[in-house]
Residue frames as qw, qx, qy, qz and C-alpha x, y, z in Angstrom:
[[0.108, 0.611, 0.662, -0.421, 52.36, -6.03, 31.63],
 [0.291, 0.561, -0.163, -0.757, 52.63, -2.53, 29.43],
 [0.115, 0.274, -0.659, -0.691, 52.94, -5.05, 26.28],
 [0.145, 0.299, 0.942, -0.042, 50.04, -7.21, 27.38],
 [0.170, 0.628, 0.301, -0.698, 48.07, -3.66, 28.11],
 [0.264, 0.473, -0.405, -0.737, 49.10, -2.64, 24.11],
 [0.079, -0.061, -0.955, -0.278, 47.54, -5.88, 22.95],
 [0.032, 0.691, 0.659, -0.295, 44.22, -5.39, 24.59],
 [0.138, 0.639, 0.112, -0.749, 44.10, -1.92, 23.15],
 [0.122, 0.258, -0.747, -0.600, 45.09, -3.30, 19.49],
 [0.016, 0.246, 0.958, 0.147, 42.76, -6.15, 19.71],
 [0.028, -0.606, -0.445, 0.658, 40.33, -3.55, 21.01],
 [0.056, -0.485, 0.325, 0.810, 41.03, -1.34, 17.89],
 [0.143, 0.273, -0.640, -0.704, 40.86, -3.60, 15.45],
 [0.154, 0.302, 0.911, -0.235, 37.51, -5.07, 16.85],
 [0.301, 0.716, 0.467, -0.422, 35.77, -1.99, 15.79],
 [0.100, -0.253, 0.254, 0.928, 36.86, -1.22, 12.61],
 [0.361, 0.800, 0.396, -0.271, 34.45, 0.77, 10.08],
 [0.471, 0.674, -0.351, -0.448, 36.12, 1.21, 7.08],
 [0.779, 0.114, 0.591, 0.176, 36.78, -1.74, 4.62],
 [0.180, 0.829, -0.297, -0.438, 39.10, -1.28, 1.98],
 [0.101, -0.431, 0.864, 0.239, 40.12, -3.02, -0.80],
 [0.593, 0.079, -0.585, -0.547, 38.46, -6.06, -2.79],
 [0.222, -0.086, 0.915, -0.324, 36.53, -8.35, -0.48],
 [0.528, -0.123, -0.684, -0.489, 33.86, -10.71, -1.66],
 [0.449, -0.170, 0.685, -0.548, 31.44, -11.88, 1.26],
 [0.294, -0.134, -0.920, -0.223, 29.53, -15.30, 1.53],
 [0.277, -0.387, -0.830, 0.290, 26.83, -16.58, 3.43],
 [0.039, -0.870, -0.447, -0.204, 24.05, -14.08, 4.75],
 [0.352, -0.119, -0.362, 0.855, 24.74, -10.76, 5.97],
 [0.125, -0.699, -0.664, -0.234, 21.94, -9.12, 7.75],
 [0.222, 0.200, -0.007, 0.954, 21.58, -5.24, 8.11],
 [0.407, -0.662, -0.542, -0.320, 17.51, -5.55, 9.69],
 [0.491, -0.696, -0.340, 0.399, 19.14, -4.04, 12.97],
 [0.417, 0.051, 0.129, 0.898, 20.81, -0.96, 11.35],
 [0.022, 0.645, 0.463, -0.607, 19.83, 2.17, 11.56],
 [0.494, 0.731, -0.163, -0.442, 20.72, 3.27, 8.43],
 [0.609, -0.085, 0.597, 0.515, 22.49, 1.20, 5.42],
 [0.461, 0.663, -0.146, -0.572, 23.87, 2.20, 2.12],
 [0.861, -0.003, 0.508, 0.001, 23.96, -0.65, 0.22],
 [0.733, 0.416, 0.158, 0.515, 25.22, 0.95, -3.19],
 [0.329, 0.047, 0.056, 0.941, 27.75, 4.10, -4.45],
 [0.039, 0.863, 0.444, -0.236, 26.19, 7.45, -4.14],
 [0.292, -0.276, 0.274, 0.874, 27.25, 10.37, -6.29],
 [0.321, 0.676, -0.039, -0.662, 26.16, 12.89, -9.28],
 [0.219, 0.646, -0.628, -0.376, 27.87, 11.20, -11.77],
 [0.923, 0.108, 0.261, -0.263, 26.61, 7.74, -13.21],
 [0.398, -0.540, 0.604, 0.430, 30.20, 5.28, -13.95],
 [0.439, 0.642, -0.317, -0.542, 31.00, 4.48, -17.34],
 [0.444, 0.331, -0.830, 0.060, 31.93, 1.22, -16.48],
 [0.451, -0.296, 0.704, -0.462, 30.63, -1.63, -14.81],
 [0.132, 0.056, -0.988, 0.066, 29.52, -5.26, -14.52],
 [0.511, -0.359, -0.549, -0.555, 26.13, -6.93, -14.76],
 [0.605, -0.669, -0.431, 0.005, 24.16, -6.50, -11.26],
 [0.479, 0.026, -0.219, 0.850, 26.25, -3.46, -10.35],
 [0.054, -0.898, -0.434, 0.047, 23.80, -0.64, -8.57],
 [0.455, 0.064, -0.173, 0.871, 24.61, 2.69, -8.58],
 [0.152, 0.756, 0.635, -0.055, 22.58, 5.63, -6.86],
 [0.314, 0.243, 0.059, 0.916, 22.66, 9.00, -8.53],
 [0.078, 0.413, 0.408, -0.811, 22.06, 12.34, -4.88],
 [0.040, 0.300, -0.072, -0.950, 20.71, 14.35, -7.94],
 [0.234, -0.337, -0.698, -0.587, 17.81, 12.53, -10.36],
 [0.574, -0.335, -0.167, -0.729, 14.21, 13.29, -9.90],
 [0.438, -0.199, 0.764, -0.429, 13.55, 11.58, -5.99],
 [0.774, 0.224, 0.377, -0.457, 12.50, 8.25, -6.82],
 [0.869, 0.482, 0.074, 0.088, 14.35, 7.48, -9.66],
 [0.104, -0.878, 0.466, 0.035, 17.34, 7.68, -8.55],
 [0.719, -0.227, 0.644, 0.131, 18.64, 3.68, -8.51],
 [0.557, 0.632, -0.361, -0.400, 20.63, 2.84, -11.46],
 [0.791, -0.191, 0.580, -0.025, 21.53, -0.77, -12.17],
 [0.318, -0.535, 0.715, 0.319, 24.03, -2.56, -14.36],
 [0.812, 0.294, 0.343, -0.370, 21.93, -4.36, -17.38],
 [0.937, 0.213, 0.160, 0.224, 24.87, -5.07, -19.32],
 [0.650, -0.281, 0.055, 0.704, 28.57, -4.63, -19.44],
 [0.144, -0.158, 0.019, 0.977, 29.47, -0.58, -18.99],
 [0.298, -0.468, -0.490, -0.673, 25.35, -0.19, -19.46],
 [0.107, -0.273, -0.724, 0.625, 24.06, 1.34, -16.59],
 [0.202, -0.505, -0.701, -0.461, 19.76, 1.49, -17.01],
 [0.205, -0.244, 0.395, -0.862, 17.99, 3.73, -14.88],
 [0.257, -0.232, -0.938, 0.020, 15.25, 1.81, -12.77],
 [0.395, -0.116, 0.149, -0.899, 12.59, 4.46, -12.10],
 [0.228, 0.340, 0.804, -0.430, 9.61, 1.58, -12.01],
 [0.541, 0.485, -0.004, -0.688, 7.73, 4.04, -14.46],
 [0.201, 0.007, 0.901, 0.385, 5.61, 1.68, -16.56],
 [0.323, -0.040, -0.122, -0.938, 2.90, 2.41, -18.65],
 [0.196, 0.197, 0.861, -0.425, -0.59, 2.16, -17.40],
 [0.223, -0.246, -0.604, -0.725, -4.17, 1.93, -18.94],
 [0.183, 0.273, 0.413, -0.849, -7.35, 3.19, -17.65],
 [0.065, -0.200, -0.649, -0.731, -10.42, 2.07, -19.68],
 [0.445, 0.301, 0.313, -0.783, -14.22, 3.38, -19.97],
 [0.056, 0.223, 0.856, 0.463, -16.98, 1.52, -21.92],
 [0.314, 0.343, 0.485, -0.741, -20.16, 3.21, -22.18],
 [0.226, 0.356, 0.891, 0.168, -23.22, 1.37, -23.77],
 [0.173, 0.771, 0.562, 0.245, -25.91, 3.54, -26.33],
 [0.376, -0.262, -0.240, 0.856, -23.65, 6.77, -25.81],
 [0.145, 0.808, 0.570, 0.021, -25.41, 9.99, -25.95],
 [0.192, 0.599, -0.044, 0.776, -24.49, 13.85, -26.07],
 [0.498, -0.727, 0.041, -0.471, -26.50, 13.90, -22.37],
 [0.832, -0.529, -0.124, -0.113, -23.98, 11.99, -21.26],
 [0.382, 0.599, -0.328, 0.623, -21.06, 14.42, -21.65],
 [0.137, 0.393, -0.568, 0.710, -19.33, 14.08, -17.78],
 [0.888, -0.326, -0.113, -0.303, -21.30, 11.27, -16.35],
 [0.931, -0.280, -0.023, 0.234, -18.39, 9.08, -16.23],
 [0.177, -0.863, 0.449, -0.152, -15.52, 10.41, -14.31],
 [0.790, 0.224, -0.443, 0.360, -11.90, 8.92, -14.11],
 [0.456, -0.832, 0.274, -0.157, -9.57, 9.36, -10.47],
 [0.823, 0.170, -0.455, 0.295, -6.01, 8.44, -10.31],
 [0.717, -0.685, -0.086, 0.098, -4.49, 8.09, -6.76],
 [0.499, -0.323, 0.221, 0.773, -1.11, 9.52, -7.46],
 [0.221, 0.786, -0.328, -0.476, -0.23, 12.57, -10.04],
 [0.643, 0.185, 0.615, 0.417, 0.18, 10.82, -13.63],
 [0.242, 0.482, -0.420, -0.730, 0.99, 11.95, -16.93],
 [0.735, 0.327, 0.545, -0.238, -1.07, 11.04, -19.45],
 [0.257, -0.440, 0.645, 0.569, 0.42, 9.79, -22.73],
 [0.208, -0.086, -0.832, -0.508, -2.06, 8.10, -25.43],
 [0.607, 0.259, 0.591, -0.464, -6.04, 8.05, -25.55],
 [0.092, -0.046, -0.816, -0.569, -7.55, 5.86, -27.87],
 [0.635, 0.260, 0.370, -0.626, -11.21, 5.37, -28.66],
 [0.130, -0.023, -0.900, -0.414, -13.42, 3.22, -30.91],
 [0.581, 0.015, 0.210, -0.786, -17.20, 2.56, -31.37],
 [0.522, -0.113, 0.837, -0.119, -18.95, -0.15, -31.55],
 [0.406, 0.642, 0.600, 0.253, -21.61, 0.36, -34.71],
 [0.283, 0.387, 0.302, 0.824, -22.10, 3.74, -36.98],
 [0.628, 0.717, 0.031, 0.301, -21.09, 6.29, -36.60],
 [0.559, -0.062, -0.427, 0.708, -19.14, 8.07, -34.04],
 [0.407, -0.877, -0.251, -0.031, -18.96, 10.05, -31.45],
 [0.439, 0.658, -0.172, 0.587, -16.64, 12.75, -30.58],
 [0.684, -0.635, -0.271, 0.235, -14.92, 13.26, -26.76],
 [0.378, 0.611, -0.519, 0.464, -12.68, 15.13, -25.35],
 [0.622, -0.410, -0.616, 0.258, -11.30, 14.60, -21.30],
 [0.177, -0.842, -0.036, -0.508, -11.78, 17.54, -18.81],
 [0.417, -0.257, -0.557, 0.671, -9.65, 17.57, -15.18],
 [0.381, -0.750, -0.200, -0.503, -12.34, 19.31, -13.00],
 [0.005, -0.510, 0.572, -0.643, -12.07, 19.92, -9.10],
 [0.277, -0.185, -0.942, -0.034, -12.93, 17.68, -6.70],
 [0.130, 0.250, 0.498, -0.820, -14.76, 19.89, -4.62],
 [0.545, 0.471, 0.231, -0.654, -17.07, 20.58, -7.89],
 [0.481, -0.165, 0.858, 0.070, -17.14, 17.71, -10.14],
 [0.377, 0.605, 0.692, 0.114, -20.05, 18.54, -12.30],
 [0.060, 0.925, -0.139, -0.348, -18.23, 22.10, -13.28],
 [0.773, 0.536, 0.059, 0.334, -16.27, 21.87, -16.33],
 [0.662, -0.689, 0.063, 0.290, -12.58, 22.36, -16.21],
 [0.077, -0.568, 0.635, 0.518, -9.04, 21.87, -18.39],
 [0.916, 0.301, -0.150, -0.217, -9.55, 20.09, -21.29],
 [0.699, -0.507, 0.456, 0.216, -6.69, 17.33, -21.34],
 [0.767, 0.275, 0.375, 0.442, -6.53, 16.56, -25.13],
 [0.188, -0.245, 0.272, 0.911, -5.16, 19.46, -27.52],
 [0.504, 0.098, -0.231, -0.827, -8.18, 19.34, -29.54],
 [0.817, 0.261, 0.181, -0.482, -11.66, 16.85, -29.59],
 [0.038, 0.338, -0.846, -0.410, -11.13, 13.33, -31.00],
 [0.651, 0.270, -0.359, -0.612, -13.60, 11.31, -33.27],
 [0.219, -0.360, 0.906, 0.052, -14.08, 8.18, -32.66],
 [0.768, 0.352, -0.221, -0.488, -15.36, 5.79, -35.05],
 [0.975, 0.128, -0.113, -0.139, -15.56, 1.80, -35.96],
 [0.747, 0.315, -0.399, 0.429, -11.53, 2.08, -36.30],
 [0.639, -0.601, -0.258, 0.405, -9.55, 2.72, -33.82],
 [0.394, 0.693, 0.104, 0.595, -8.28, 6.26, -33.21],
 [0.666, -0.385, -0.311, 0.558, -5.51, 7.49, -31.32],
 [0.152, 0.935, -0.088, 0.309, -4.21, 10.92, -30.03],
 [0.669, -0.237, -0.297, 0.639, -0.63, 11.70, -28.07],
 [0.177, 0.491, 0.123, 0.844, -1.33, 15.29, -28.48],
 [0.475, -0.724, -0.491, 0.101, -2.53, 17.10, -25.13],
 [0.099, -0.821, 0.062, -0.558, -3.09, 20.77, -23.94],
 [0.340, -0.572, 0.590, -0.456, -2.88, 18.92, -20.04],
 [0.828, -0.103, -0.542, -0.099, -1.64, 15.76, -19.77],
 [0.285, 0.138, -0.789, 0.527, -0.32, 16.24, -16.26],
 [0.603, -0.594, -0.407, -0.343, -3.49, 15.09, -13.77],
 [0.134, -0.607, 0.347, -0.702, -3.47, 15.65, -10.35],
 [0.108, 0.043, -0.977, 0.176, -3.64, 13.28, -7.77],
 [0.047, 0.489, 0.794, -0.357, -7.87, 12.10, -6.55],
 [0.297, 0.421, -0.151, -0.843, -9.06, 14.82, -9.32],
 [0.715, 0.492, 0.497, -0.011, -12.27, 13.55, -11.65],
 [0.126, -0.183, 0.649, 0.728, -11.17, 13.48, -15.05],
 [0.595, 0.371, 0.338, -0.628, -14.70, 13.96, -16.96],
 [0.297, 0.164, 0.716, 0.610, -15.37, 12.14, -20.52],
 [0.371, 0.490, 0.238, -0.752, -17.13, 14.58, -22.00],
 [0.505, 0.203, 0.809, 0.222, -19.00, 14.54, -24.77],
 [0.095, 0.405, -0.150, -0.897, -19.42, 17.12, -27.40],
 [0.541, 0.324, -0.284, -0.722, -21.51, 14.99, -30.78],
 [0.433, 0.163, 0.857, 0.229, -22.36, 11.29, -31.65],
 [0.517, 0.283, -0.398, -0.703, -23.74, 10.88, -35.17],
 [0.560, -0.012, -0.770, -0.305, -25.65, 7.81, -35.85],
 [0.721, -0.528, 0.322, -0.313, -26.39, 5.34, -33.17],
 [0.191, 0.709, -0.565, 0.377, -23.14, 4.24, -32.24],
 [0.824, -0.364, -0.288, -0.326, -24.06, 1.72, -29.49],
 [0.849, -0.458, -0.091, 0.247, -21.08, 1.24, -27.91],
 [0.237, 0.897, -0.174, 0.330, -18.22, 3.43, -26.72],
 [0.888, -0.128, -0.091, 0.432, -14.41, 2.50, -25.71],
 [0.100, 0.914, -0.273, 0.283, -11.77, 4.95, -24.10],
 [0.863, -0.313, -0.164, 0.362, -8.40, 3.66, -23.19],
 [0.048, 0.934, -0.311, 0.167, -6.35, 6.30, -21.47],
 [0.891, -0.159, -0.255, 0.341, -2.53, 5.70, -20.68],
 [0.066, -0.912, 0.235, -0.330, -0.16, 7.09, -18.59],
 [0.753, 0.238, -0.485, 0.376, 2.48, 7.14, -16.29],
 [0.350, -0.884, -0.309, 0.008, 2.33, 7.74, -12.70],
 [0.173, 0.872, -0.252, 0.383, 4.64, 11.36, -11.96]]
């Protein structure tokens, strides 16, 4: 009877274990949709120097959100932050000087902004810069975003240079307008960025 008793307590034991050790390979599904928590990869400070294609690893300490690193080729481990760059354009037809901060931009998250370009459609150009104002007062001039005022003319003409490219989240962004020469007839602004 005592050795039946120590069998029921073993079988008992080794019904619940919670640690797995060693190299095991699993098949077939294995569903975790009733867990309260799962960690599905390593967790640590310290991203391995080694590893195997489709190997995750997360690292406690990167910037929240980018924390999942992932295996893109032997002993290359690629961070997977998701950040990809985005574009934001503005066309505005027979542009004028009176129509410095009519048209307003609004991104729904906090982005950094990385590259405006511009172009015009006919002679001659027209000069812009972008303004992050408040939302409360929208038609009050604010930060400028470039570093300085950019020309834009027939060619295309880029800047990466900015005084404030970090935007706030549901904040107009104004195109202002400071000069057109000629009559210009059409006006293109593609802003990119990257949301924070």
């Amino acid at each position: 009877m005592k050795h039946f008793l120590l069998i029921l307590v073993l079988a008992a034991l080794a019904s619940g274990q919670t640690v797995i050790n060693g190299s095991r390979t699993i098949t077939g599904a294995w569903n975790a949709s009733g867990a309260t928590s799962s960690k599905p990869v390593p967790v640590g400070t310290s991203v391995p120097g080694t590893c195997a294609v489709g190997d995750q690893y997360f690292k406690s300490d990167a910037t929240a959100g980018k924390n999942l690193y992932g295996c893109t080729s032997t002993n290359t481990m690629t961070q997977m932050s998701g950040v990809r760059q985005q574009i934001k354009s503005v066309t505005l037809f027979d542009p004028v000087a009176g129509d410095s901060g009519r048209v307003q931009l609004m991104f729904d998250e906090a982005v950094t902004i990385t590259r405006v370009a511009c172009s015009v459609k006919a002679a001659t150009s027209v000069t812009i810069q972008l303004d992050e104002r408040a939302a409360a007062t929208p038609d009050t001039a604010g930060t400028d975003v470039l570093t300085s005022s950019l020309a834009c003319d027939t060619n295309e003409e880029v800047t990466t240079s900015f005084a404030n490219a970090g935007i706030a989240a549901r904040v107009p962004v104004a195109l202002t307008i400071s000069a057109v020469t000629g009559t210009p007839d059409t006006l293109r602004v593609h802003v990119s960025y990257v949301v924070n």
